[in-house]
N, CA and C atoms as a LAMMPS dump frame, in Angstrom:
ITEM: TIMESTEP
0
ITEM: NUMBER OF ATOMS
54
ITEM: BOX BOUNDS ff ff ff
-5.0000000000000000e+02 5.0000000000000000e+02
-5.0000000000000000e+02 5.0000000000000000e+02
-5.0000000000000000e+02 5.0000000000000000e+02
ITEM: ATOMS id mol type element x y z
1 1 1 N -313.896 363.907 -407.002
2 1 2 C -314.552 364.037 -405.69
3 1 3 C -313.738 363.301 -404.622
4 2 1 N -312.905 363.693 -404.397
5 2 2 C -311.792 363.11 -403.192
6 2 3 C -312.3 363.154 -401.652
7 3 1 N -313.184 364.241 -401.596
8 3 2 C -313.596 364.524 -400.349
9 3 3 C -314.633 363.317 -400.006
10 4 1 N -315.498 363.229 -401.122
11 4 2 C -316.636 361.518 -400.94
12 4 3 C -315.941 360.577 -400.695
13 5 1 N -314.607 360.685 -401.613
14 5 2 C -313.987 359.136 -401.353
15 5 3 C -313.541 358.654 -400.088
16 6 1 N -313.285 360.159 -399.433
17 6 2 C -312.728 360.003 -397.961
18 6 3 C -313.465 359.882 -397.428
19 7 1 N -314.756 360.139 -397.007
20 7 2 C -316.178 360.609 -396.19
21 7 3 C -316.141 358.531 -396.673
22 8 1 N -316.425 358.37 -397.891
23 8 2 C -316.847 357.017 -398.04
24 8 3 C -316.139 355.992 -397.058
25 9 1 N -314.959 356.505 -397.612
26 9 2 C -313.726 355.123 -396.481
27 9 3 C -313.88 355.322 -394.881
28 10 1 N -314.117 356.659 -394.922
29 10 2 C -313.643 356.331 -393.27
30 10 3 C -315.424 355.453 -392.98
31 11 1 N -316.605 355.774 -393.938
32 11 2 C -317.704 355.299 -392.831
33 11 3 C -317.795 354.035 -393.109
34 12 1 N -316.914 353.045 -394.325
35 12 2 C -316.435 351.679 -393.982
36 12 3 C -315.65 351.198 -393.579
37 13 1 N -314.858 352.445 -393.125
38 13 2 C -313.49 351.475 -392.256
39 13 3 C -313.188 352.663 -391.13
40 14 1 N -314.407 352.324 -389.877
41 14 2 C -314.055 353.53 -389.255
42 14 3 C -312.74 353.06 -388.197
43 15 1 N -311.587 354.434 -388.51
44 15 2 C -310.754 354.016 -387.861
45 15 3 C -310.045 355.414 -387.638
46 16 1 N -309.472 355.334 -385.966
47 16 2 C -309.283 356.532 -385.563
48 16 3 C -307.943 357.028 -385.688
49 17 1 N -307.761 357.849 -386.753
50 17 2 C -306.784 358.616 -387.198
51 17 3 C -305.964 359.511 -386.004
52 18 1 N -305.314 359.416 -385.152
53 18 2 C -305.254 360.85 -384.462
54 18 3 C -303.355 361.374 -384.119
């Protein structure tokens, strides 16, 4: 489940990718 793991990290480490 890679997609949770990502969904998980970003909503503890929100940080703006752009």
């Amino acid at each position: 489940m890679i997609e949770l793991a990502l969904v998980a990290s970003s909503l503890s480490k929100p940080v703006t990718d752009e």
